[in-house]
VEXPALO-423127 format. One record per atom (N, C-alpha, C, O): residue in one letter; y, x, z. Coordinates in steps of 0.001 Angstrom, whole numbers. Layout:
# residues N
kolke:a	py:Y	px:X	pz:Z $
...
This chain:
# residues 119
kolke:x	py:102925	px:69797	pz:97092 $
kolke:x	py:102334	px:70517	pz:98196 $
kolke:x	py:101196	px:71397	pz:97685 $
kolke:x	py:100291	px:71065	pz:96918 $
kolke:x	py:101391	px:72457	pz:98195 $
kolke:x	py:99903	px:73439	pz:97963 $
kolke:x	py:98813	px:73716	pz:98379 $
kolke:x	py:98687	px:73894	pz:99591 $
kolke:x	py:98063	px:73798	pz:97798 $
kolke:x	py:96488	px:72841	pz:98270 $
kolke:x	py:96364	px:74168	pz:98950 $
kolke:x	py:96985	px:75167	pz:98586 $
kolke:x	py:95367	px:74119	pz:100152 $
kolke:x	py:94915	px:74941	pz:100825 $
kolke:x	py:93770	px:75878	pz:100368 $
kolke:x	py:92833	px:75085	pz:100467 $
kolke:x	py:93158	px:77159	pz:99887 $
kolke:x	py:91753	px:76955	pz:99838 $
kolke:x	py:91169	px:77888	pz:101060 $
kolke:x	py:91870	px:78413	pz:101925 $
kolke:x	py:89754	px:77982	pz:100953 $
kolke:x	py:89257	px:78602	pz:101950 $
kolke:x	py:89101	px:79715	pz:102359 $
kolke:x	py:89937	px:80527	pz:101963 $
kolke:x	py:88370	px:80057	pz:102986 $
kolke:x	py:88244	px:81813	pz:103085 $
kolke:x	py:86673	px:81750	pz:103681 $
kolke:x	py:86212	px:81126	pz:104636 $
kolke:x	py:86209	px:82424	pz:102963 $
kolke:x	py:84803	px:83109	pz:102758 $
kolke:x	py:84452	px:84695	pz:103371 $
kolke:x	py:85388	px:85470	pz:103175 $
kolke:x	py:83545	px:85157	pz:103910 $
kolke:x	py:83881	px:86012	pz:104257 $
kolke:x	py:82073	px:86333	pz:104622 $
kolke:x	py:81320	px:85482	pz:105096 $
kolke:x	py:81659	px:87819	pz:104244 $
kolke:x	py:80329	px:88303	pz:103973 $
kolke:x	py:80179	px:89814	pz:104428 $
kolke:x	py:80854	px:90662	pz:103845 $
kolke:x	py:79266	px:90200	pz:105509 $
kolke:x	py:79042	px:91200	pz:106059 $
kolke:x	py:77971	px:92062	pz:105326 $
kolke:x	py:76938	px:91526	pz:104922 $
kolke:x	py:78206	px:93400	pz:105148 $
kolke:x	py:76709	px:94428	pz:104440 $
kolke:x	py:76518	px:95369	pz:105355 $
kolke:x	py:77391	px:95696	pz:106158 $
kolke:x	py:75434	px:95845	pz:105307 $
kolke:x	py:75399	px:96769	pz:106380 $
kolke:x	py:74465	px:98096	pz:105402 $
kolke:x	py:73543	px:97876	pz:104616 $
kolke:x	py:74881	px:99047	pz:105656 $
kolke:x	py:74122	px:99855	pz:104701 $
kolke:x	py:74307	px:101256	pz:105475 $
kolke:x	py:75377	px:101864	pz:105446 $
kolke:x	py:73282	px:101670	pz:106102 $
kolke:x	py:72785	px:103254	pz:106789 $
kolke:x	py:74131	px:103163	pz:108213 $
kolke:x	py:73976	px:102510	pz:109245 $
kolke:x	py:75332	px:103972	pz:107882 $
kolke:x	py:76273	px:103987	pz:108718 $
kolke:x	py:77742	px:103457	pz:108223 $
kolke:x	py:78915	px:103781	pz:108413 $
kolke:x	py:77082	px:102534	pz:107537 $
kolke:x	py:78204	px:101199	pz:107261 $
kolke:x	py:78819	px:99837	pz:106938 $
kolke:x	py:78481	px:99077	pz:106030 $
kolke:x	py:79162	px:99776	pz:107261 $
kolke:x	py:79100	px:98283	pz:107406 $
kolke:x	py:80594	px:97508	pz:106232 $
kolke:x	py:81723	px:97633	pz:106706 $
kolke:x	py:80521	px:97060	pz:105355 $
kolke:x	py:81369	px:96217	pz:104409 $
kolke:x	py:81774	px:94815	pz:105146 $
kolke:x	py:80961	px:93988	pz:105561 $
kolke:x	py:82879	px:94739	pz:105207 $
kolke:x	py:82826	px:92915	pz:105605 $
kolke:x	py:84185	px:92792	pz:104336 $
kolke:x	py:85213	px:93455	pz:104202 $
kolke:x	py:83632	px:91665	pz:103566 $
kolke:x	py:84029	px:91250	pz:102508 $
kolke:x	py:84930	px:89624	pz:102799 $
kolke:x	py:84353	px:88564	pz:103042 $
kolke:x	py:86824	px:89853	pz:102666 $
kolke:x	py:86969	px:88410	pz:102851 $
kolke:x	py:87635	px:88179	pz:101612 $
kolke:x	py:88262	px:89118	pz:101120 $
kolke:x	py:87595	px:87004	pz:100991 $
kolke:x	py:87836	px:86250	pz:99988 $
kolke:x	py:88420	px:84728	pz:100178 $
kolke:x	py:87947	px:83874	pz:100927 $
kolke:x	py:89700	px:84580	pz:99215 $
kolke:x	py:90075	px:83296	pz:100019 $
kolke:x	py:91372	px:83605	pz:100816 $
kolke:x	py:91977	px:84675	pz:100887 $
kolke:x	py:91646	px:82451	pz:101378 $
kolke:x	py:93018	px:82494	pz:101890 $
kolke:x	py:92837	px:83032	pz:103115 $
kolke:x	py:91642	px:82976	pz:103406 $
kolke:x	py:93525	px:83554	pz:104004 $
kolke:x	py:93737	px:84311	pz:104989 $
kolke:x	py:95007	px:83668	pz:105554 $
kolke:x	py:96047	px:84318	pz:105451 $
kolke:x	py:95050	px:82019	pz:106358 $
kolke:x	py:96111	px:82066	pz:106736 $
kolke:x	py:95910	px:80898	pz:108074 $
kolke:x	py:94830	px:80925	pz:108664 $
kolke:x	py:96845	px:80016	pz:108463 $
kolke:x	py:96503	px:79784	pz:109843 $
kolke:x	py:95455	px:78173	pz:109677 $
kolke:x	py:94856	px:77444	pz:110467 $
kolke:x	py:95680	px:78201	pz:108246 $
kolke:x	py:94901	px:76991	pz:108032 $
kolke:x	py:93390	px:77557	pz:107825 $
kolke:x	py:92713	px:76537	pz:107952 $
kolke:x	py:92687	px:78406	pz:107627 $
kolke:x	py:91553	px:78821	pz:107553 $
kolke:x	py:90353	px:79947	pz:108534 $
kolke:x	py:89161	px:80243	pz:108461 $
kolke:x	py:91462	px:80272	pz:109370 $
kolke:x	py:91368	px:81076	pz:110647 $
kolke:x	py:89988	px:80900	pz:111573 $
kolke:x	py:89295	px:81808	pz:112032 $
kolke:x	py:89819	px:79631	pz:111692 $
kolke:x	py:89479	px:78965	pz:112884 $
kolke:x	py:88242	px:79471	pz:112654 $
kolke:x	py:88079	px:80489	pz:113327 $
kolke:x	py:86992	px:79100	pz:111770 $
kolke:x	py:85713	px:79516	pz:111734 $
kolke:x	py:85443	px:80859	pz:111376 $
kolke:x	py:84275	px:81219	pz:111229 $
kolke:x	py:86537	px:81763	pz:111195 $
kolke:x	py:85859	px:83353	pz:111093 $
kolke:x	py:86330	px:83630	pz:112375 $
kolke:x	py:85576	px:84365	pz:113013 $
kolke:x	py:87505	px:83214	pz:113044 $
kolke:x	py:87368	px:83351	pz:114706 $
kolke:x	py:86165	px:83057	pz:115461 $
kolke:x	py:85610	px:83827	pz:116246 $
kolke:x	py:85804	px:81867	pz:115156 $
kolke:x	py:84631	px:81527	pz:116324 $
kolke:x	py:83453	px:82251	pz:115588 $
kolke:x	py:82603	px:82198	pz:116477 $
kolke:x	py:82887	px:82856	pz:114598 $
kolke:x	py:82223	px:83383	pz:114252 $
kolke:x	py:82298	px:84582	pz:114589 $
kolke:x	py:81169	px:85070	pz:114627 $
kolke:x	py:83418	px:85597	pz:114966 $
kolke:x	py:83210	px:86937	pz:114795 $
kolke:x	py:82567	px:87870	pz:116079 $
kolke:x	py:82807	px:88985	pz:116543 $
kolke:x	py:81790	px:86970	pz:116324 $
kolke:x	py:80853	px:88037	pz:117096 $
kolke:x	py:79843	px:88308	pz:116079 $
kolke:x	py:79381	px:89432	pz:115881 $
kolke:x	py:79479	px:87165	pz:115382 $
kolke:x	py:78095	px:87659	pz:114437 $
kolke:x	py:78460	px:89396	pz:113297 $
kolke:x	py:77748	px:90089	pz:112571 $
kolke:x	py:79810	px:89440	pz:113690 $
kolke:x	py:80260	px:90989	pz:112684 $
kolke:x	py:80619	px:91684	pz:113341 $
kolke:x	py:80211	px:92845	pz:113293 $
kolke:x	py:81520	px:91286	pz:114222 $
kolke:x	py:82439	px:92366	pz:115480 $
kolke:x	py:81792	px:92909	pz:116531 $
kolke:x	py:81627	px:94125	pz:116630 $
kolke:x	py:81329	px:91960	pz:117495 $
kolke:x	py:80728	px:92821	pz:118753 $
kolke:x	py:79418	px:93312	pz:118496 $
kolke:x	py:79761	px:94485	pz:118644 $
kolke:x	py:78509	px:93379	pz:118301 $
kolke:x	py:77461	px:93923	pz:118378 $
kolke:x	py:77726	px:95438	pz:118249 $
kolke:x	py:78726	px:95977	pz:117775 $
kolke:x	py:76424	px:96118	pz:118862 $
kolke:x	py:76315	px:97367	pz:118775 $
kolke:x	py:76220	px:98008	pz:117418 $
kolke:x	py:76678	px:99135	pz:117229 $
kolke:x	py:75841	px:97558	pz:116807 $
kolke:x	py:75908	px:98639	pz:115021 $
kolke:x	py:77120	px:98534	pz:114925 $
kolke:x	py:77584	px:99580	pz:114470 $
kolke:x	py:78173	px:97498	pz:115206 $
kolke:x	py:79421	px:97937	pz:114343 $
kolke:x	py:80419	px:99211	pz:115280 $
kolke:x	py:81461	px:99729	pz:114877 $
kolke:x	py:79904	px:99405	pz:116244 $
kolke:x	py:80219	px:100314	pz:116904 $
kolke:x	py:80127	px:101648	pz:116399 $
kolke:x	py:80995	px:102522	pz:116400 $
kolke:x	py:78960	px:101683	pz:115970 $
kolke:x	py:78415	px:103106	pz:115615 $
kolke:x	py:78420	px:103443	pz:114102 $
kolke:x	py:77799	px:104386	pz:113611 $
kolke:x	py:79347	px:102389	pz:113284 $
kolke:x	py:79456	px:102461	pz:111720 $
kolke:x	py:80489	px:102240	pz:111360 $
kolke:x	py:81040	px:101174	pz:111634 $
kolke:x	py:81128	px:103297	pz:110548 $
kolke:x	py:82777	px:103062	pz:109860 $
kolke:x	py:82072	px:101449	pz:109059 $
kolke:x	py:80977	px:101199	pz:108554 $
kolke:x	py:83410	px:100570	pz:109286 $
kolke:x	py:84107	px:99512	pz:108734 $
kolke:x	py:84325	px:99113	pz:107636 $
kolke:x	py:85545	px:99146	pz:107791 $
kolke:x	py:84245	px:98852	pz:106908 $
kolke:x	py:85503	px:98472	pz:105785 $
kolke:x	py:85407	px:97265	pz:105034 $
kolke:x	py:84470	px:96673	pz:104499 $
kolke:x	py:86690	px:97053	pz:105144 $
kolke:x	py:87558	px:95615	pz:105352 $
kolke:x	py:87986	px:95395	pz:103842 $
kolke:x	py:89122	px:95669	pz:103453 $
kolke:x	py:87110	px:94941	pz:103113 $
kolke:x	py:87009	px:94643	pz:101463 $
kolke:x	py:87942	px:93329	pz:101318 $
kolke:x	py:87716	px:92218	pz:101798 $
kolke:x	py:89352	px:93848	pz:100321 $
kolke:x	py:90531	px:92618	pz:100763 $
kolke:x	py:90593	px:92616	pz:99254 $
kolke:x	py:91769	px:92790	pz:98933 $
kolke:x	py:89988	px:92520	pz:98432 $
kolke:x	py:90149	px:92389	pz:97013 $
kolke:x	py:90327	px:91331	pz:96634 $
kolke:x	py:91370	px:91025	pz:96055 $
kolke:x	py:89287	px:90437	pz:96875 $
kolke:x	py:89161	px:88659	pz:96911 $
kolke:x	py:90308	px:88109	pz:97527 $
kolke:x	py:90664	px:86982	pz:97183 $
kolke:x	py:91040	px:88834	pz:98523 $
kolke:x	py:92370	px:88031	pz:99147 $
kolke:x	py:92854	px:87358	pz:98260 $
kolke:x	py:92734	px:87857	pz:97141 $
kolke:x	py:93492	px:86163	pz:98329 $
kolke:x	py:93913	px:85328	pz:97378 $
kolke:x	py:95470	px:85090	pz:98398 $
kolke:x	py:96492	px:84742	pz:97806 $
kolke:x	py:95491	px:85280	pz:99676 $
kolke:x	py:97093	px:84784	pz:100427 $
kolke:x	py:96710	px:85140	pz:101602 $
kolke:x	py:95608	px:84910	pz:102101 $
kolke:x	py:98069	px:86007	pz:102329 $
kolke:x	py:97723	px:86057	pz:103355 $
kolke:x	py:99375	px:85756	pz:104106 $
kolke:x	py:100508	px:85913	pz:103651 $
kolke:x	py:98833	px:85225	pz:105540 $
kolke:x	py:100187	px:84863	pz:106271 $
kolke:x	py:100481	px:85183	pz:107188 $
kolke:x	py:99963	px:86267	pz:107459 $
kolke:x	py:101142	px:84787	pz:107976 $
kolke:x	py:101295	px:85607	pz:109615 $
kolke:x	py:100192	px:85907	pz:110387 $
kolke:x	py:99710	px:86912	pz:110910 $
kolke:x	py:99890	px:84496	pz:110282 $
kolke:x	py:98231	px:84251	pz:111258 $
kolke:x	py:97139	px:85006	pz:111049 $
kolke:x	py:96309	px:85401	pz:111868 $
kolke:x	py:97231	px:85246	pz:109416 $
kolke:x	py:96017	px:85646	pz:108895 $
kolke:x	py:96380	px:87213	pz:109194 $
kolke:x	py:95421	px:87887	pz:109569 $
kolke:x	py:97326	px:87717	pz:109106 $
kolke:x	py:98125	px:89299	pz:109510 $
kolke:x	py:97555	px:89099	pz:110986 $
kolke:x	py:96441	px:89588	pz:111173 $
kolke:x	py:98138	px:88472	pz:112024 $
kolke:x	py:98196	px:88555	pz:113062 $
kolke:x	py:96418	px:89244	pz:113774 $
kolke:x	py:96111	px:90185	pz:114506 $
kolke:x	py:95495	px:87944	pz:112915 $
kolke:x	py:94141	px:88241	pz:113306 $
kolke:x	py:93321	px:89078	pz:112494 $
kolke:x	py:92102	px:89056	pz:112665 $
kolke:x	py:93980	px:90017	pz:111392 $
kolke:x	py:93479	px:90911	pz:111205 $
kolke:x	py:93664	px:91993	pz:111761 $
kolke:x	py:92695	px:92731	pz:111937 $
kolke:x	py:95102	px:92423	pz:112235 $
kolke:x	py:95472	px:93199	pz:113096 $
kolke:x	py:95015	px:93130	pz:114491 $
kolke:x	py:95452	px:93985	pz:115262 $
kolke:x	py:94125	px:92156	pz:114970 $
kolke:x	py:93778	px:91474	pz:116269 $
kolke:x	py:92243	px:92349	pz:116081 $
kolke:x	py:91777	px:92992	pz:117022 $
kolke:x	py:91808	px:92295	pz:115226 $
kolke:x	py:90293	px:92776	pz:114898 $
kolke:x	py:90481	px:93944	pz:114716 $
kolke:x	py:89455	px:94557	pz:115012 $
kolke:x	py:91319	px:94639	pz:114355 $
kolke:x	py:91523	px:96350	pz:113275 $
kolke:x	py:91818	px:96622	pz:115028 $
kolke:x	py:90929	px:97405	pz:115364 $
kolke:x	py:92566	px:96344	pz:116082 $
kolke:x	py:92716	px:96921	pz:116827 $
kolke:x	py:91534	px:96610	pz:118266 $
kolke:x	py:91371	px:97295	pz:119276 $
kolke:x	py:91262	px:96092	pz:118098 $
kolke:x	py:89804	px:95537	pz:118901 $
kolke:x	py:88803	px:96748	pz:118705 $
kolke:x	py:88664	px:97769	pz:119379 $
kolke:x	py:87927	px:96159	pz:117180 $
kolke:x	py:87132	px:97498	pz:116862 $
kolke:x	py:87738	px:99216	pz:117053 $
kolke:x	py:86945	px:100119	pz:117317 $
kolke:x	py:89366	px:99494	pz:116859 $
kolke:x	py:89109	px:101171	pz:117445 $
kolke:x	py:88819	px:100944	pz:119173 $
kolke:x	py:87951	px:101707	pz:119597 $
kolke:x	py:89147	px:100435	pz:119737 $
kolke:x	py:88432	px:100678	pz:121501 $
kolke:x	py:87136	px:100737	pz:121564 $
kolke:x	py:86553	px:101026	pz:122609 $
kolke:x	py:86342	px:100386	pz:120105 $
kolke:x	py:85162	px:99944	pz:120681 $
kolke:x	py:84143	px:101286	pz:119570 $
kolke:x	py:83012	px:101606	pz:119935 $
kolke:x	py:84753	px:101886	pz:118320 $
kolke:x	py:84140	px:102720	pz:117641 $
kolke:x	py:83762	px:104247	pz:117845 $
kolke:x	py:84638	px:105107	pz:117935 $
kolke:x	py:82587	px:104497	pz:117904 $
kolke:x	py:82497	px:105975	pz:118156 $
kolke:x	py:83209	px:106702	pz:118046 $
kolke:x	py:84242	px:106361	pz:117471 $
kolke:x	py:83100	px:107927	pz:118461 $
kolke:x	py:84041	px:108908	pz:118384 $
kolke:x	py:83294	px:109617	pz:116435 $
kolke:x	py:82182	px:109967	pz:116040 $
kolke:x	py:84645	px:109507	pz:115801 $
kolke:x	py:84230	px:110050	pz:114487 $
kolke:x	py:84056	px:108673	pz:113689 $
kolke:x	py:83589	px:108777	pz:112555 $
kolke:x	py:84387	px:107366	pz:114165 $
kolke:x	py:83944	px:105962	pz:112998 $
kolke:x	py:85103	px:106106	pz:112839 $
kolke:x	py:85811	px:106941	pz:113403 $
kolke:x	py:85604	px:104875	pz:111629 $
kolke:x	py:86747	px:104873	pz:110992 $
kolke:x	py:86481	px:103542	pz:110700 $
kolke:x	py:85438	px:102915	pz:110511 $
kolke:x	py:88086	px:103148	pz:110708 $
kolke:x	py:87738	px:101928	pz:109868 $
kolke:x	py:88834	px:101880	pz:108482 $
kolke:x	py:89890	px:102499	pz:108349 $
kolke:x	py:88195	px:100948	pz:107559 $
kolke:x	py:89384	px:101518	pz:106424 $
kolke:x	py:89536	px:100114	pz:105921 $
kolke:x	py:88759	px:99223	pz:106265 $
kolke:x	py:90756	px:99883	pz:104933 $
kolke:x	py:91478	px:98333	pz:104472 $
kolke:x	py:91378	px:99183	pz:103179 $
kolke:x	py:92040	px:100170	pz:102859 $
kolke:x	py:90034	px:98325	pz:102291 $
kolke:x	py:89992	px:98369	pz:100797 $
kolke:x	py:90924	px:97366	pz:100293 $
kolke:x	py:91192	px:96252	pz:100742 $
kolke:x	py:91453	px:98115	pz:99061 $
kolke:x	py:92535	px:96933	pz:98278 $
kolke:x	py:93512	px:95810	pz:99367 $
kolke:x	py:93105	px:94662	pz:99550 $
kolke:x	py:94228	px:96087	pz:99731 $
kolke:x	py:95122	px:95688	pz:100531 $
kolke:x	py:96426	px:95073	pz:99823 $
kolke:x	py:97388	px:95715	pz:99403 $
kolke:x	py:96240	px:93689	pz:99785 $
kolke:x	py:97420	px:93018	pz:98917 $
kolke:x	py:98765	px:93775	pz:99419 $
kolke:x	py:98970	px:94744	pz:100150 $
kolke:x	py:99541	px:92926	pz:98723 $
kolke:x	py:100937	px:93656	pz:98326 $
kolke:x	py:101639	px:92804	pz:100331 $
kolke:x	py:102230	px:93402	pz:101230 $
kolke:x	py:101186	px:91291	pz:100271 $
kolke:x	py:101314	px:90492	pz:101176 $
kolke:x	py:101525	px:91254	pz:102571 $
kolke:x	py:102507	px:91483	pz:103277 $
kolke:x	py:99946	px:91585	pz:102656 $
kolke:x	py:99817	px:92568	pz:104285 $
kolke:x	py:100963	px:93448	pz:104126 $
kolke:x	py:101942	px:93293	pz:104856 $
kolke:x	py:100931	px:94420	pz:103178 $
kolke:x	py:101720	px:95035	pz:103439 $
kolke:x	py:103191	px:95296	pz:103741 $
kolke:x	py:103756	px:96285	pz:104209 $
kolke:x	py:103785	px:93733	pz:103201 $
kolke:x	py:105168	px:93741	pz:103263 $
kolke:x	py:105400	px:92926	pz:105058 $
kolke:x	py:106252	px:93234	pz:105892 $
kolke:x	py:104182	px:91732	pz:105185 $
kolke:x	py:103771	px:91578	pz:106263 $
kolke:x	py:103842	px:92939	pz:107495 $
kolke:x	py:104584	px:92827	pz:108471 $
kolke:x	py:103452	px:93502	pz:107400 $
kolke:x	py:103193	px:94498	pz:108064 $
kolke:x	py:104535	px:95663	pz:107888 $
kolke:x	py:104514	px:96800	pz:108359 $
kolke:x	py:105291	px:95262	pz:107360 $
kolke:x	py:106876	px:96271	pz:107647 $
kolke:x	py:107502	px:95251	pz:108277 $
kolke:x	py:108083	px:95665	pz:109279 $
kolke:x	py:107698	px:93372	pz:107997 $
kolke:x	py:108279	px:93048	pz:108772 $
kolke:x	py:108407	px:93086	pz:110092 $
kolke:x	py:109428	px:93324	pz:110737 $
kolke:x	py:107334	px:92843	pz:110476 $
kolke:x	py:106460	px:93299	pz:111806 $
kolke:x	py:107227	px:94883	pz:112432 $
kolke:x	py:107852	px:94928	pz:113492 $
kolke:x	py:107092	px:95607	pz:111881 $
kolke:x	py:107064	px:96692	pz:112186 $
kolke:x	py:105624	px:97330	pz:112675 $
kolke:x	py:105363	px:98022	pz:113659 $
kolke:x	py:104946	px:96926	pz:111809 $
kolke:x	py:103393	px:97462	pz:111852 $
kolke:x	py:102871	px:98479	pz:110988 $
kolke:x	py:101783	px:99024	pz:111172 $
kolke:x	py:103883	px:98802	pz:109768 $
kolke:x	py:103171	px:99814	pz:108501 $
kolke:x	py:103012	px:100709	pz:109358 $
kolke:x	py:101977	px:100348	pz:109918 $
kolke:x	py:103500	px:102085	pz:110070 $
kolke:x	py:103101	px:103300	pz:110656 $
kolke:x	py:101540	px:102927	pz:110875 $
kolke:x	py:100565	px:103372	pz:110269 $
kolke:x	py:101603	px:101825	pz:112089 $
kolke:x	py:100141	px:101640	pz:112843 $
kolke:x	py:99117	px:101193	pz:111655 $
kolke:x	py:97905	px:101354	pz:111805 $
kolke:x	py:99517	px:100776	pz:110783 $
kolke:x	py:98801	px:100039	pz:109675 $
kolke:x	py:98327	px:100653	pz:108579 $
kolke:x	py:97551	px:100225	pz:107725 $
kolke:x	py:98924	px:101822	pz:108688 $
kolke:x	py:98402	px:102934	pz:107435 $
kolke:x	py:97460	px:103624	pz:107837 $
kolke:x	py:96778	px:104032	pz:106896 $
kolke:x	py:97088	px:103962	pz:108882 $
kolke:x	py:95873	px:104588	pz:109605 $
kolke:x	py:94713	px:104157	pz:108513 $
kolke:x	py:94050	px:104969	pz:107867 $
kolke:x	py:94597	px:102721	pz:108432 $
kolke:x	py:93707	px:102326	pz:107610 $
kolke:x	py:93587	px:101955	pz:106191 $
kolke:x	py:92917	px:101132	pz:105567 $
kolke:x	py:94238	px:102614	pz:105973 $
kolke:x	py:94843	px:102486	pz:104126 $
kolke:x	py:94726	px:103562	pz:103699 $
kolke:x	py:95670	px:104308	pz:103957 $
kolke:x	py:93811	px:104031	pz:103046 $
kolke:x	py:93255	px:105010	pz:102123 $
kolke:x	py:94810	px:105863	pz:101155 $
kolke:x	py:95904	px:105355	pz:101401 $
kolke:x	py:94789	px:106785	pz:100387 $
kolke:x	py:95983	px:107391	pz:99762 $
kolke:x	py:95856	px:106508	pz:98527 $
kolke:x	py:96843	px:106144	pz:97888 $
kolke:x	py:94966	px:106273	pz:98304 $
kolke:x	py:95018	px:105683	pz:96857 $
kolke:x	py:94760	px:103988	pz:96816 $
kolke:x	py:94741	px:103333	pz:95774 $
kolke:x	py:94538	px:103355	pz:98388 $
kolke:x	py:94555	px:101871	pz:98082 $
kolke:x	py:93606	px:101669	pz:98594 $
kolke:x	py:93696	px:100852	pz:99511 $
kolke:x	py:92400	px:102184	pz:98357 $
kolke:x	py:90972	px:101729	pz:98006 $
kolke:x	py:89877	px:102432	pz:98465 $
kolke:x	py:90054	px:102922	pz:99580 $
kolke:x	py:88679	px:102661	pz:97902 $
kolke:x	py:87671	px:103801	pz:98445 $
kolke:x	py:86479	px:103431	pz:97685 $
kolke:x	py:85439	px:104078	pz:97814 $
């Protein structure tokens, strides 16, 4: 059996932007405390008024769940971002992405995927 590990996850905020850094597994076993946490990153007013970006380098696994509630957040924050914020998916495993054709999510999902991966 394969051991579970965790997921870590660290907010920066710098002039008109904001980094949220996750590391760690991304799946339905680790979900639970960046859910009940994400007001301390998501709702507030600065993240409104500051492009995003969703630092996936550290990803170590990601799964439905962990797809499901990132896509749950990526589409939350555009209702809620100024006109002119952005949000962008640094380093985006290979996972999301194949995740995200099964789905039938790549079109909607590239919005936030840079040409080259990264930024």
């Amino acid at each position: 059996m394969q051991q579970t590990q965790s997921l870590r996850w660290a907010s920066q905020t710098n002039n008109d932007r904001m980094t949220l850094q996750l590391s760690g597994e991304l799946s339905r076993n680790t979900l639970l405390p960046l859910w009940q946490q994400r007001a301390s990153f998501l709702l507030g007013k600065p993240s409104a008024e500051q492009n995003i970006y969703w630092d996936l380098s550290q990803v170590t696994r990601i799964d439905s769940a962990g797809f499901a509630l990132l896509c749950d957040f990526l589409q939350h924050n555009q209702t809620r971002l100024l006109k002119g914020r952005v949000q962008v998916l640094q380093y985006p495993p290979s996972e999301l992405l194949t995740l995200a054709d099964l789905f039938g999510l790549s079109d909607w999902l590239t919005q936030f995927i840079p040409q080259d991966g990264n930024i």
